[in-house]
Backbone as XML, in Angstrom:
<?xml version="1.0"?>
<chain id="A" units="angstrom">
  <residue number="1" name="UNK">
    <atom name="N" x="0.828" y="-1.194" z="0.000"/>
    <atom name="CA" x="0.000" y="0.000" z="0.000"/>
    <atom name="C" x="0.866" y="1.248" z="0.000"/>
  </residue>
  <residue number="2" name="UNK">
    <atom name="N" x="2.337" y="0.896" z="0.795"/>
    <atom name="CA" x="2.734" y="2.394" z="0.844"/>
    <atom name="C" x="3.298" y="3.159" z="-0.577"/>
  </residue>
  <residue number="3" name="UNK">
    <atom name="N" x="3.652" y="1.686" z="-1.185"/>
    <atom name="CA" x="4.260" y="1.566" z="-2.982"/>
    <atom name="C" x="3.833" y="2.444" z="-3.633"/>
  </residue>
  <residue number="4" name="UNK">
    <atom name="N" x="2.145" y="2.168" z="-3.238"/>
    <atom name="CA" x="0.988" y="2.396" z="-3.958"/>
    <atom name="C" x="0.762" y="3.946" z="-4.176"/>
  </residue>
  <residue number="5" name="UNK">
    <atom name="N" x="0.572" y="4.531" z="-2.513"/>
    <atom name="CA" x="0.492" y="5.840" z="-2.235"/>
    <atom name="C" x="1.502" y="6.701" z="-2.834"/>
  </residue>
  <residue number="6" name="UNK">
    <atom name="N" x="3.494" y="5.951" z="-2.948"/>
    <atom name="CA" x="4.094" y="7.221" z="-3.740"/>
    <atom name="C" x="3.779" y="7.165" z="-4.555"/>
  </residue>
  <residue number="7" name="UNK">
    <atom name="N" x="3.202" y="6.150" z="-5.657"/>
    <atom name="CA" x="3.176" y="5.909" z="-7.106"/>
    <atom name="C" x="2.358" y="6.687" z="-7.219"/>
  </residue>
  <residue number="8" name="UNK">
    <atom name="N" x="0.952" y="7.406" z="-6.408"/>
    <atom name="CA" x="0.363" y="8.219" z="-7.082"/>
    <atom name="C" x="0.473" y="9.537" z="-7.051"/>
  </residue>
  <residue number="9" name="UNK">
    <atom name="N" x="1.652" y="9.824" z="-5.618"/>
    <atom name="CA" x="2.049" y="10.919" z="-5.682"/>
    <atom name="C" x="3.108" y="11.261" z="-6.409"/>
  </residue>
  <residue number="10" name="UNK">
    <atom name="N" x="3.871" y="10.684" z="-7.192"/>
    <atom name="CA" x="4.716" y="10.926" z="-7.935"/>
    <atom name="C" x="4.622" y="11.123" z="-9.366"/>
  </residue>
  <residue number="11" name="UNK">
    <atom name="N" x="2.957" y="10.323" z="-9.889"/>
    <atom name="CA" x="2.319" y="10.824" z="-11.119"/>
    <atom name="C" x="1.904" y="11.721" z="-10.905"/>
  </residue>
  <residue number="12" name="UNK">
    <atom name="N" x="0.951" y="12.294" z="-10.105"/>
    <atom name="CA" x="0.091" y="13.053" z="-9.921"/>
    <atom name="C" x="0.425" y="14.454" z="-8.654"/>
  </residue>
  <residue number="13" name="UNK">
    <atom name="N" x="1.485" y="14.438" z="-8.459"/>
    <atom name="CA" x="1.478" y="15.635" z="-7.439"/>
    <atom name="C" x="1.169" y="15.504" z="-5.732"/>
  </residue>
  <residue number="14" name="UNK">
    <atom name="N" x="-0.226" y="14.964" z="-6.136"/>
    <atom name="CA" x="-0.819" y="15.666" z="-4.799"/>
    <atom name="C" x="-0.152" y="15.000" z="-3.544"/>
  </residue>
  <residue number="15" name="UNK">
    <atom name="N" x="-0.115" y="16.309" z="-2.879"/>
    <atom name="CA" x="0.019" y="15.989" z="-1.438"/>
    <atom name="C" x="-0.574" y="15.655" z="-0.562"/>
  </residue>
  <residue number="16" name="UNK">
    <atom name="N" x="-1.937" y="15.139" z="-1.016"/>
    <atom name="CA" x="-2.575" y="14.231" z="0.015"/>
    <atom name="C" x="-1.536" y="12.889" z="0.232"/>
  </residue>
  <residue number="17" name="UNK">
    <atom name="N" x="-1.860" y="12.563" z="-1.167"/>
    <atom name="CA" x="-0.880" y="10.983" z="-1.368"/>
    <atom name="C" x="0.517" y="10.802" z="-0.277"/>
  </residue>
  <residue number="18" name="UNK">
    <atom name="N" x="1.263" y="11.969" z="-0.712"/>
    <atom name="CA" x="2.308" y="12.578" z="0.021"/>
    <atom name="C" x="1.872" y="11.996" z="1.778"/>
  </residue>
  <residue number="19" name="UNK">
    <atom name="N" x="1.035" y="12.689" z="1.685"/>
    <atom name="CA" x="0.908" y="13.065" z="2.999"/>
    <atom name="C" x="0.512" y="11.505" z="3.944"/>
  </residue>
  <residue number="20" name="UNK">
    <atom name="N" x="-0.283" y="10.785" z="3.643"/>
    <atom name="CA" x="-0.653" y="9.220" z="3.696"/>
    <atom name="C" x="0.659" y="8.664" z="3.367"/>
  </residue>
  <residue number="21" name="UNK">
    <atom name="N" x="1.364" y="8.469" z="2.335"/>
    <atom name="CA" x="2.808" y="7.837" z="2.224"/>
    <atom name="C" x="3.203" y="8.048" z="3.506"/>
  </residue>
  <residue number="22" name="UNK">
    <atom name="N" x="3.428" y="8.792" z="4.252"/>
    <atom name="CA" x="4.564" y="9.745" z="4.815"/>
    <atom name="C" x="3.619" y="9.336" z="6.483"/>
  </residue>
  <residue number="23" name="UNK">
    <atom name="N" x="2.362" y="9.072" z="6.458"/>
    <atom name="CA" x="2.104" y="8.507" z="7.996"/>
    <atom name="C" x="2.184" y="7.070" z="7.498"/>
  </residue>
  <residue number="24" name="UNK">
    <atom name="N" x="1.915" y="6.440" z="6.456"/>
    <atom name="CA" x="2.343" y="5.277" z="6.775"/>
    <atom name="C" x="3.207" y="4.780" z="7.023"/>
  </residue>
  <residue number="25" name="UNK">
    <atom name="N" x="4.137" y="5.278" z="6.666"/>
    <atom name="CA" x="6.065" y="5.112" z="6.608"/>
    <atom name="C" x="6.235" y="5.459" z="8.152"/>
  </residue>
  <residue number="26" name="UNK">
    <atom name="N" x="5.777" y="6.122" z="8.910"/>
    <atom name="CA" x="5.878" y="6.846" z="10.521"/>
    <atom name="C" x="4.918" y="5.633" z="11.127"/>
  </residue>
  <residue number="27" name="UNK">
    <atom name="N" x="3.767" y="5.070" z="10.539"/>
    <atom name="CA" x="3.254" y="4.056" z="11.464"/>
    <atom name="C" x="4.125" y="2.625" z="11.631"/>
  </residue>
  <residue number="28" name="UNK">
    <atom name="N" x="4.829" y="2.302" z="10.457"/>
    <atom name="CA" x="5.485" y="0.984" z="10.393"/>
    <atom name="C" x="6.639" y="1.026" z="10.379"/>
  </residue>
  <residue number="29" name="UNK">
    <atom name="N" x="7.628" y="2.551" z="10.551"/>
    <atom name="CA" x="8.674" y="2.500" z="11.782"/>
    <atom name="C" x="8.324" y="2.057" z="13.204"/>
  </residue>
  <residue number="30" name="UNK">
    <atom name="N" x="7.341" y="2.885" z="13.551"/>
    <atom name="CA" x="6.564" y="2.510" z="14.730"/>
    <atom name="C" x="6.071" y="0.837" z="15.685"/>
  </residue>
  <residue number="31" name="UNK">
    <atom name="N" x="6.009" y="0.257" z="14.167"/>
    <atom name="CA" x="5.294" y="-1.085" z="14.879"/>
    <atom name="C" x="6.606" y="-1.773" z="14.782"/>
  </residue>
  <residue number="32" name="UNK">
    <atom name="N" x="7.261" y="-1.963" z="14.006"/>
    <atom name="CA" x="8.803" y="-2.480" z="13.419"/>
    <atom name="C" x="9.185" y="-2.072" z="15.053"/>
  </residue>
  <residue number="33" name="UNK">
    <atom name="N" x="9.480" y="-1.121" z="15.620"/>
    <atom name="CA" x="10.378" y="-0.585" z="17.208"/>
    <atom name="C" x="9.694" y="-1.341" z="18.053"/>
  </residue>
  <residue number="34" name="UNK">
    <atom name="N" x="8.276" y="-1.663" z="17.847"/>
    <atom name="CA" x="7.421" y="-1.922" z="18.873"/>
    <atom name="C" x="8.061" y="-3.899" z="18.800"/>
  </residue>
  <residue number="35" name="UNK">
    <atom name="N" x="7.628" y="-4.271" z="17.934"/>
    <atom name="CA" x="8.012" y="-5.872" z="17.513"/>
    <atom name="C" x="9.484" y="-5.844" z="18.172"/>
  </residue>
  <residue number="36" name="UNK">
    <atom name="N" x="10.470" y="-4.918" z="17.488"/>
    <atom name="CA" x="11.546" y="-5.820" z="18.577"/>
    <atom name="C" x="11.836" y="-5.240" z="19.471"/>
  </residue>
  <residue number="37" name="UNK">
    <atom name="N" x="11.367" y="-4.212" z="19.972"/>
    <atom name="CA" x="11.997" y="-3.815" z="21.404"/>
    <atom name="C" x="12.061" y="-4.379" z="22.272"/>
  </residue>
  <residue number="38" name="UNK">
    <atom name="N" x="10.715" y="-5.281" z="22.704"/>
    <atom name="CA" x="10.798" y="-6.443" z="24.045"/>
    <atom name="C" x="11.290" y="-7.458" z="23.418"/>
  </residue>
  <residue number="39" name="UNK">
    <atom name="N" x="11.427" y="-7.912" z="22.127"/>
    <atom name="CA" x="12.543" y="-9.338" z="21.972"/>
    <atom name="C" x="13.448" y="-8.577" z="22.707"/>
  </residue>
  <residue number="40" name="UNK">
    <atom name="N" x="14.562" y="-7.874" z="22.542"/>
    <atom name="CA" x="15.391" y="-7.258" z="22.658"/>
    <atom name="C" x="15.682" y="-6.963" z="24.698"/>
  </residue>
  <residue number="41" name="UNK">
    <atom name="N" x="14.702" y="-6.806" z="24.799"/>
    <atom name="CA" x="14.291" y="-6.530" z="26.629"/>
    <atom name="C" x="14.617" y="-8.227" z="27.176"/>
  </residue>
  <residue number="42" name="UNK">
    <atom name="N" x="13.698" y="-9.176" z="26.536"/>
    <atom name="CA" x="14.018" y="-10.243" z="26.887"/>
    <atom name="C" x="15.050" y="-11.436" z="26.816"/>
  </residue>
  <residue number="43" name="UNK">
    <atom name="N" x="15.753" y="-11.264" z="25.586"/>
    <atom name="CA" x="17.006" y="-11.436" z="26.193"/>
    <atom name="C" x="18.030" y="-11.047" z="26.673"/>
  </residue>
  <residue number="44" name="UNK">
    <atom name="N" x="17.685" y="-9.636" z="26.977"/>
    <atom name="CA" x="18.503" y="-8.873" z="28.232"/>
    <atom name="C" x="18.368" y="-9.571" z="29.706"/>
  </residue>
  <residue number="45" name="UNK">
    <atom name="N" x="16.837" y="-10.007" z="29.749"/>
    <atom name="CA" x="16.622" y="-10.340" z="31.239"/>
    <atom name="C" x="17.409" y="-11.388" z="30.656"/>
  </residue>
  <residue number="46" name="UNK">
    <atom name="N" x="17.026" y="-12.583" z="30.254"/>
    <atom name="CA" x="17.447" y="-14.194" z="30.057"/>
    <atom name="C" x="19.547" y="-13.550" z="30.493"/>
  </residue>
  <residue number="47" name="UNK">
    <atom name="N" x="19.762" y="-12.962" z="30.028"/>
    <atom name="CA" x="20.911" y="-13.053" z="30.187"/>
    <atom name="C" x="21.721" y="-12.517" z="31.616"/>
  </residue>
  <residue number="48" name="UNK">
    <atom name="N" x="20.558" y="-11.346" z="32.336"/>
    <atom name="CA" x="20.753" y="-11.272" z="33.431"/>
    <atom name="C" x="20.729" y="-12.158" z="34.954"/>
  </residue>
  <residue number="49" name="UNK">
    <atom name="N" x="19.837" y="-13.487" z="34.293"/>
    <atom name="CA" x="19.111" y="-14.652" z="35.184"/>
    <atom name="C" x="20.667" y="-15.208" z="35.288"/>
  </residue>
</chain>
């Protein structure tokens, strides 16, 4: 989908498209940090045990 959104902002200008590209790209940094941060927490503990 995000492919999708530059492809039409890059034919077509608008900065809506822009603008949707550009939170989706900010939401799935977001979940990507979220997914490994506690892997990351947990084998901190495992290694502190």
């Amino acid at each position: 989908m995000r492919d999708f959104t530059w492809h039409v902002f890059t034919q077509t200008g608008d900065i809506e498209a822009y603008l949707l590209y550009k939170e989706m790209r900010n939401l799935g940094a977001g979940e990507l940090g979220a997914i490994t941060g506690p892997d990351e927490d947990e084998g901190d503990a495992a290694d502190e045990e």
